[in-house]
N, C-alpha and C positions, 0 to 999 in steps of 0.2 A: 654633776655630783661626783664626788671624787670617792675609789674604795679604797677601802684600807691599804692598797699596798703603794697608794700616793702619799701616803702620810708617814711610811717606817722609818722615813730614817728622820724623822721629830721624833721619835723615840728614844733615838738614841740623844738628842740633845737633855731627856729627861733623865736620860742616866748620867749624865753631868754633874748632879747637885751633888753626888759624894766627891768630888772635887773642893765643891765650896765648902768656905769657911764663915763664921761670923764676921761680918764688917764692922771697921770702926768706924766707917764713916758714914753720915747716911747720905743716899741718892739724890735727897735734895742738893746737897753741897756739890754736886758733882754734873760735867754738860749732863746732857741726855746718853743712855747707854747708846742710841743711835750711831748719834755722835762721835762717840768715842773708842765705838769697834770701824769705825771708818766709815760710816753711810752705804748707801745701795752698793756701789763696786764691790768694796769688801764684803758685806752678808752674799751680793750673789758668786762673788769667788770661793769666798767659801763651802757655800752649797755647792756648785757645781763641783769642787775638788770632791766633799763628802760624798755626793753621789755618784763620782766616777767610781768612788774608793772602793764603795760599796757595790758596785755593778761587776767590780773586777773581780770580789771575794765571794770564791764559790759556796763560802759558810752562807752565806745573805743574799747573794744576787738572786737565789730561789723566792724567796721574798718581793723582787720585783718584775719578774716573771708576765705580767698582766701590765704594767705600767706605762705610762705616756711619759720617757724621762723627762724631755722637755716640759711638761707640763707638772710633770713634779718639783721640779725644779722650778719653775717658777712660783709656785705654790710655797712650796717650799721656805723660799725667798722674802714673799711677801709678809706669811708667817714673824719670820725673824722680824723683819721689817718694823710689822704690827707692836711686837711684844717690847722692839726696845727703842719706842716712842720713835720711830720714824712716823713718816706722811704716808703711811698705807695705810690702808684697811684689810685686816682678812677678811673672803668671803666662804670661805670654803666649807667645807661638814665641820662640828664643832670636832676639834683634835680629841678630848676626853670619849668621843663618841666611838671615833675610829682606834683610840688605844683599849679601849674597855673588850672591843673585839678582835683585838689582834690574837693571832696566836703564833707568839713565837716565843721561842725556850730563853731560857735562863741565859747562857753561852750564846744565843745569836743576841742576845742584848746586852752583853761587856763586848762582844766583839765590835758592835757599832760605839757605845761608849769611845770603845779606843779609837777608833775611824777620827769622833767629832776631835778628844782631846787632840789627837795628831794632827788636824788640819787645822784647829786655833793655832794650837801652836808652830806649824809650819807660817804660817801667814804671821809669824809674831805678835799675836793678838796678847798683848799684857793681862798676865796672872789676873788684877783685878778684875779689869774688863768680861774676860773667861768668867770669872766668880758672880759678877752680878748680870752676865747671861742666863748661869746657869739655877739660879737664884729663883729669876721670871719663870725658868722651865718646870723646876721644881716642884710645883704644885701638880703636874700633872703625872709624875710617878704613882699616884696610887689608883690610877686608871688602867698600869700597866700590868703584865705578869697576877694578873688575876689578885690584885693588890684590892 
């Protein structure tokens, strides 16, 4: 069972959706998000940059303090995996569970915010792509910040 501080930086992928915008296009017309942020290599490159990023920021690394990184990271990983129609499955605690009990401030979640957008966009993950990640993430903002 994983606690809360295996799961923070999915938080920060919630604070993504003010990034997006309305799509003109719908997801049907389009591969699978999988697909098209690059499959397993890329979600877990990505995760492993975000969670370095955030290990190294002494605003946040308090946050994971208790953590198995390895294991958050893959966790992590699968997550993405699950949400943008890859071949996973997530097994983990439900995410809305562990966000409803987080408790971290206002500023420690734009600072991860900024973490995720800089590591899409390091890895040049296409505007779109970014927007209907953060799309799937979305719904789980009001789990967060006492929302």
């Amino acid at each position: 069972m994983l606690t809360k501080h295996y799961l923070i930086p999915l938080l920060c992928l919630t604070l993504c959706y003010a990034c997006a915008s309305p799509s003109t296009k719908t997801e049907a017309n389009l591969a699978p998000l999988y697909n098209r942020i690059g499959g397993s290599i890329a979600i877990s490159t990505i995760t492993d940059v975000l969670v370095d990023k955030m290990e190294r920021d002494k605003r946040i690394n308090p946050l994971l303090v208790d953590s198995n990184i390895t294991q958050l990271k893959q966790q992590i990983t699968t997550y993405l995996c699950a949400i943008s129609d890859g071949n996973c499955r997530y097994t983990g605690q439900p995410i809305k569970d562990v966000l409803t009990t987080l408790a971290i401030t206002t500023e420690q979640f734009e600072i991860i915010r900024k973490h995720f957008v800089n590591t899409m966009i390091q890895f040049h993950v296409p505007l779109r792509v970014q927007k209907d990640m953060i799309k799937r993430l979305h719904p789980l903002k009001k789990h967060s910040i006492g929302q």
